[in-house]
C-alpha positions as CSV (number, residue, x, y, z in Angstrom):
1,X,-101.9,159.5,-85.3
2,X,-102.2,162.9,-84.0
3,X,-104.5,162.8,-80.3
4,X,-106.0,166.1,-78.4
5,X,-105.8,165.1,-74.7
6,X,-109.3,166.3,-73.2
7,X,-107.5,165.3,-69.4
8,X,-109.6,163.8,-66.6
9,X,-113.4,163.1,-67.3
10,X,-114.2,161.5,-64.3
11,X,-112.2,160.9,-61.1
12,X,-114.3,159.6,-57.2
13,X,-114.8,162.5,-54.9
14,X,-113.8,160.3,-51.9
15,X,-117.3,160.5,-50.3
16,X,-118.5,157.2,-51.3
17,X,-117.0,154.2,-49.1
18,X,-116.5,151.4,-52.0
19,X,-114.7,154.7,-53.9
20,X,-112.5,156.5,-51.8
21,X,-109.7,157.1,-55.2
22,X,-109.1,155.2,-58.6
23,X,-111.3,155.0,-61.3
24,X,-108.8,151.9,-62.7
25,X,-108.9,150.2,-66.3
26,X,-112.2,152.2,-67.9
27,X,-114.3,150.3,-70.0
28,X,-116.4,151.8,-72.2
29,X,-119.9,150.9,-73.8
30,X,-122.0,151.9,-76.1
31,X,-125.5,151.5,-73.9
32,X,-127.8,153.4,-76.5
33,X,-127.2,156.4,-79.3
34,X,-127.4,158.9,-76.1
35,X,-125.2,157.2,-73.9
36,X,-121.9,155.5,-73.3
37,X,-121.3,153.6,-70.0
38,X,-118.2,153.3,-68.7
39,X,-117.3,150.8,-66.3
40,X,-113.7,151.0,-64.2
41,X,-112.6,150.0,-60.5
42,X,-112.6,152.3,-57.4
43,X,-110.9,151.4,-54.1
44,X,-111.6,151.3,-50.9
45,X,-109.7,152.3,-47.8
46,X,-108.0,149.0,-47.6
47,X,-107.2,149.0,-51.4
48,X,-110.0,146.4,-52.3
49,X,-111.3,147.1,-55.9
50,X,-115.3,147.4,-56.7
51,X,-116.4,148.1,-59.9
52,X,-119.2,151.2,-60.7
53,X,-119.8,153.1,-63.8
54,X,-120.3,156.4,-65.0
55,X,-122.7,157.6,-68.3
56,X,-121.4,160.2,-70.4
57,X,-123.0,161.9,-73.5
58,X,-122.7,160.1,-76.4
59,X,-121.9,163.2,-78.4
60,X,-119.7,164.7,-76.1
61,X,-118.5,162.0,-73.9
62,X,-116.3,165.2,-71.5
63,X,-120.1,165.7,-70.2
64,X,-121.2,163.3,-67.3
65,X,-125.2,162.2,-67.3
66,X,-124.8,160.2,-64.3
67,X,-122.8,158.7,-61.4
68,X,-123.7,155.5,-60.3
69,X,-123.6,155.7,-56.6
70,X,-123.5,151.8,-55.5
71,X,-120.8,149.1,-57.1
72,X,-121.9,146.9,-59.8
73,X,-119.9,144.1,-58.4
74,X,-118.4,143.7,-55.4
75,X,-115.2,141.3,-54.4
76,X,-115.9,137.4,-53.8
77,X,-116.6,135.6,-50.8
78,X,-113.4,134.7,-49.1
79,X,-111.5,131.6,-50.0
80,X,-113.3,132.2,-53.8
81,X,-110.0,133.6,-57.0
82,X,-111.6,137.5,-56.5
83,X,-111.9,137.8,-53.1
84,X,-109.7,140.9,-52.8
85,X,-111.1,143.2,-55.3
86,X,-112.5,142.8,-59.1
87,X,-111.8,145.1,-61.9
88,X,-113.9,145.3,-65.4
89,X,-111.7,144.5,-68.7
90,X,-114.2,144.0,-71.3
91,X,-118.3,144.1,-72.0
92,X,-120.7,142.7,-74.9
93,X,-124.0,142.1,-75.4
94,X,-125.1,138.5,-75.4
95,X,-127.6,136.4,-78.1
96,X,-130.2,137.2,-75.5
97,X,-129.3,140.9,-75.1
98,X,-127.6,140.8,-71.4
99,X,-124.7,142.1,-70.8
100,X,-121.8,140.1,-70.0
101,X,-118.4,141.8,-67.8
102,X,-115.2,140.0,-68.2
103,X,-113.2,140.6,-65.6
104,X,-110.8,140.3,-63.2
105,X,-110.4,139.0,-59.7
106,X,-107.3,139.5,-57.4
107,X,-106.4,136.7,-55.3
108,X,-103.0,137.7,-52.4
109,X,-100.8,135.3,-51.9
110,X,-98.0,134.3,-49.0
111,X,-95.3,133.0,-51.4
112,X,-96.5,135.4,-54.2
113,X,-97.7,138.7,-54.1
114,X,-101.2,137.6,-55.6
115,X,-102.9,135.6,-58.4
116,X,-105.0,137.3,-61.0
117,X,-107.8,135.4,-63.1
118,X,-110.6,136.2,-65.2
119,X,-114.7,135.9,-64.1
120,X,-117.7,136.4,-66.1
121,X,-120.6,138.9,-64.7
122,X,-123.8,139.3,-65.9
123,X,-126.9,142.1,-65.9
124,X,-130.0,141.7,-66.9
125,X,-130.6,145.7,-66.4
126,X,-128.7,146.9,-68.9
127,X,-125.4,147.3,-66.7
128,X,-127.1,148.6,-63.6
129,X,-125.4,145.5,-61.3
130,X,-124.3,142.1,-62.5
131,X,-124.3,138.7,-60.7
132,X,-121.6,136.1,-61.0
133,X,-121.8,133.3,-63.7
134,X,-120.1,131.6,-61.3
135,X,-118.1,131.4,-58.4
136,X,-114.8,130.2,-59.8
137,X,-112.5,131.4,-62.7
138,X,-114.0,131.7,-66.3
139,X,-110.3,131.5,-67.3
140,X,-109.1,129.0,-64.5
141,X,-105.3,128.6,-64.5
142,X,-103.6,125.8,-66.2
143,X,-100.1,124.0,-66.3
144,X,-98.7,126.1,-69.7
145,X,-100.6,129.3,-67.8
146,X,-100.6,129.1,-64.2
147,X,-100.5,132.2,-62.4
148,X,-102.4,134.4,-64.8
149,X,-104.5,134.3,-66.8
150,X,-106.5,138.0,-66.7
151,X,-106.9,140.9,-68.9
152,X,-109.6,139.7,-71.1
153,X,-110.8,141.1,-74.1
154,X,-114.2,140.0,-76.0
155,X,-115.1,140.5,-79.5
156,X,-118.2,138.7,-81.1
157,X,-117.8,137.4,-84.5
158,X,-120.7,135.3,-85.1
159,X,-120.3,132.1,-84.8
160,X,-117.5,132.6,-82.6
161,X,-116.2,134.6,-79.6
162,X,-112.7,135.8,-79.8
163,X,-111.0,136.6,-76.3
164,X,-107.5,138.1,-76.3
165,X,-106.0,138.2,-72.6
166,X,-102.9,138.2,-71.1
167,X,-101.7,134.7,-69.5
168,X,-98.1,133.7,-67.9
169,X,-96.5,131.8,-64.7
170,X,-93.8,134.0,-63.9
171,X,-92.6,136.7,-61.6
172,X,-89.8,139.0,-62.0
173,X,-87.6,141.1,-59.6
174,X,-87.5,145.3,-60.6
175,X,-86.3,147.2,-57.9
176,X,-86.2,144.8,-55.2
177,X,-90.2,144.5,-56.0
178,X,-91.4,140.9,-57.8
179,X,-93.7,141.9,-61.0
180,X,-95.5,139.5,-63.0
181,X,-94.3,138.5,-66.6
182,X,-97.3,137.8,-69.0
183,X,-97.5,138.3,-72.9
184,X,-100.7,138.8,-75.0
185,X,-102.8,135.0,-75.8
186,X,-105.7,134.4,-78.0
187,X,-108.5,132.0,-77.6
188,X,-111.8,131.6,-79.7
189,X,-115.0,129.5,-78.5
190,X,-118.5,128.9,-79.9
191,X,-120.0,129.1,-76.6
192,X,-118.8,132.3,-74.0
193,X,-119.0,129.8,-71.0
194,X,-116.7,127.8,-71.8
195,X,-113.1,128.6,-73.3
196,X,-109.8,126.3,-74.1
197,X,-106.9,125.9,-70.9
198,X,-104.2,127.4,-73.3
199,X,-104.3,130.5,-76.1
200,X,-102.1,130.8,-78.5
201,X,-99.3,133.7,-78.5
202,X,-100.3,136.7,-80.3
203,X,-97.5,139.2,-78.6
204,X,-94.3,137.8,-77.4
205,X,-92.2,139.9,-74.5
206,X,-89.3,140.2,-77.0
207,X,-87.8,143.9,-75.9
208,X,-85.7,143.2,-73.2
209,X,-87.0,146.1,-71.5
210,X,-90.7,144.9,-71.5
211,X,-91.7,142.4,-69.0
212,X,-95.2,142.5,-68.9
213,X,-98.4,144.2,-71.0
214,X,-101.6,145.2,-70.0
215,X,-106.0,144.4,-71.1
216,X,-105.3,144.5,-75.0
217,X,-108.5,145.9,-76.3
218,X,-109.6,145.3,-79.9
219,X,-110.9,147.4,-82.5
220,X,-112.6,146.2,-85.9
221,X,-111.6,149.2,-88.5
222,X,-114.7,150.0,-90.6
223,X,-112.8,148.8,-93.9
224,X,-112.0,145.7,-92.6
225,X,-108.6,144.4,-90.2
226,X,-108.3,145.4,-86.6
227,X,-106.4,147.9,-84.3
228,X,-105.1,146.5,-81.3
229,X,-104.6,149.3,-78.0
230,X,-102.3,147.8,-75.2
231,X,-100.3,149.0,-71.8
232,X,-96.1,147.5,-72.0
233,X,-94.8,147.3,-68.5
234,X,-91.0,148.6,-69.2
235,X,-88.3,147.7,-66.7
236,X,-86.3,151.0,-67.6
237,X,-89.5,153.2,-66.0
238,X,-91.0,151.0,-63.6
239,X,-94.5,152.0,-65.1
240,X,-96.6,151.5,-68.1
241,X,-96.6,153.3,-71.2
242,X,-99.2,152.7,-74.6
243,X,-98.6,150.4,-77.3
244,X,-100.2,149.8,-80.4
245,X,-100.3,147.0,-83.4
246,X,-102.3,146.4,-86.7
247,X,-104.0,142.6,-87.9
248,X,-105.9,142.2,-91.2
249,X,-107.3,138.8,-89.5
250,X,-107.1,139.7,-85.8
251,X,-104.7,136.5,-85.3
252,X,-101.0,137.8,-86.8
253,X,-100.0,141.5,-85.3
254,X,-97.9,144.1,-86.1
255,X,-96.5,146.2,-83.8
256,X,-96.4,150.0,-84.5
257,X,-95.8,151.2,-81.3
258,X,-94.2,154.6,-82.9
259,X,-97.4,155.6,-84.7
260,X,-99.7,155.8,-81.3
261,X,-98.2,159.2,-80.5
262,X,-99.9,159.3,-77.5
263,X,-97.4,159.4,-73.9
264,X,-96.7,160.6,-70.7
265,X,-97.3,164.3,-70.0
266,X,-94.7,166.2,-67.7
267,X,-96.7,168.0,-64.9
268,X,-100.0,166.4,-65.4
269,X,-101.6,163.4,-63.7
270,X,-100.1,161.2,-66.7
271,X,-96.5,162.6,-65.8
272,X,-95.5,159.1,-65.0
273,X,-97.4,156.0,-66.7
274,X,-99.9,156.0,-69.2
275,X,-102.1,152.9,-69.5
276,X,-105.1,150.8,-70.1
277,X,-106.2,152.9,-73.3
278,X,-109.9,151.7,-74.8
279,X,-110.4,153.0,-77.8
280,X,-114.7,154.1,-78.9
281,X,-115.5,155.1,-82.5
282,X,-118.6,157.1,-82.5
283,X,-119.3,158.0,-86.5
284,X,-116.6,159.1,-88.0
285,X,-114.8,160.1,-84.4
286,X,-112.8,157.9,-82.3
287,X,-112.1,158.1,-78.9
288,X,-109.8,157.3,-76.3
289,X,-110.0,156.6,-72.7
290,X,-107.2,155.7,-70.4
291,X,-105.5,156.1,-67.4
292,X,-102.5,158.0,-65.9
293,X,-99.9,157.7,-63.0
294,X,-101.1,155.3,-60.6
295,X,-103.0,153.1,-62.0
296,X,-105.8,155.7,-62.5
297,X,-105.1,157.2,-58.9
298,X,-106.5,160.6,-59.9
299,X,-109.3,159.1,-62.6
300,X,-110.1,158.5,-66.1
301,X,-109.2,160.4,-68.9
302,X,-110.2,161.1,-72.5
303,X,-108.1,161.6,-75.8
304,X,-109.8,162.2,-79.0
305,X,-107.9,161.2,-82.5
306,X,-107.3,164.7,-84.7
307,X,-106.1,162.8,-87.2
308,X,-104.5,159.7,-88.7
């Protein structure tokens, strides 16, 4: 694959109070031919994540039609799994037509750093705020996965909902820093509220370098198999980097890693990590977004595919 890096699209001004930097783990949607809404996390002084949305043009998604000025969703009461920030992983539109945010909610710890799990949101305007499903975990941990289970990725293949997310109960030491250990898990449900205690392996943390991977988001190819986009937390960097694997039956991958071609960029905001790519095919174009060093400190970003 052969990428043109179009750089930052969209990156908070610092004016707004929920948004002072960030624009963390963009999620894109397709809202209508015109538009594409992007969802991602901003934070606030204290480092507490919100998550807002910006629209872009659906046939040139560098141009910005609109800032939404107020979070979509806010963190959780305290005492509730996301009551120190939320950020958006993965949207679809429901039987009913509603949209419905996976996400994920960070809980601190004393004895760990913090506990991440995955919510369900809905809107029934299209994207322009969301209200819990409920107040607790729609992935709520479990013995085999019992610190994590975030990350989550939604594809609907009637009858079924496929979720691949990324689960573990571990922490590492890097650096004199603990980071979590999770790999990539599949689960599939007939019914999006409720979903199994335990997914099935898809990715295994194999490299000894790799300790960790980020939101896996799926792609259907047009003539059938899928394209899997995913972040590899690497030891050797201390930072993210992209990662990429192939499925004919979105249930046995292979990793290809070395035909992504797109990485860090000396000088630029992506000088350091690159992460949380979410691919969008529009016709016969597909596009990219991401973030940089950070965790998206300086904003989101867009890459277009040149070629294959």
């Amino acid at each position: 694959m052969r990428w043109v890096k179009h750089g930052i699209v969209y990156g908070p001004d610092g004016q707004l109070p929920w948004a002072r930097s960030h624009a963390m783990i963009p999620t894109p949607f397709r809202l209508n031919d015109e538009v594409i809404r992007v969802f991602f996390a901003s934070l606030d002084e204290q480092g507490v994540g919100r998550i807002g949305f910006i629209d872009l043009a659906s046939d040139d998604p560098r141009r910005i039609l609109n800032v939404g000025q107020q979070p979509v969703l806010s963190e959780g009461r305290p005492g509730d799994f996301d009551d120190h920030g939320v950020v958006p992983c993965s949207v679809i539109r429901d039987g009913s037509g509603r949209l419905c945010l996976f996400y994920v909610g960070f809980e601190l710890g004393r004895r760990i750093r913090y506990r991440l799990l995955t919510g369900l949101a809905i809107s029934e305007d299209d994207g322009q705020s969301f209200h819990r499903y409920r107040s607790t975990p729609l992935l709520e941990r479990s013995p085999a996965e019992r610190l994590f289970r975030c990350g989550p990725f939604c594809l609907s293949d009637p009858p079924l909902y496929r979720l691949w997310y990324v689960a573990g109960s571990e922490w590492t030491s890097i650096a004199g820093k603990d980071l979590p250990v999770y790999d990539i898990r599949y689960l599939e449900s007939t019914d999006l509220l409720e979903w199994p205690a335990e997914g099935e392996v898809q990715i295994h943390i194999e490299d000894v370098d790799e300790h960790g991977f980020g939101r896996p988001f799926v792609l259907p190819r047009p003539g059938g198999g899928y394209q899997l986009f995913f972040s590899v937390r690497r030891r050797s960097l201390g930072a993210y980097r992209l990662a990429y694997a192939e499925s004919d039956n979105g249930r046995v991958w292979q990793r290809m890693d070395d035909q992504l071609n797109l990485d860090v960029t000396p000088g630029s905001f992506d000088s350091d990590a690159i992460m949380y790519a979410a691919p969008l095919r529009i016709g016969s174009r597909l596009y990219l977004f991401y973030n940089g060093n950070d965790f998206g400190r300086d904003g989101l970003a867009l890459a277009e595919l040149e070629s294959e």
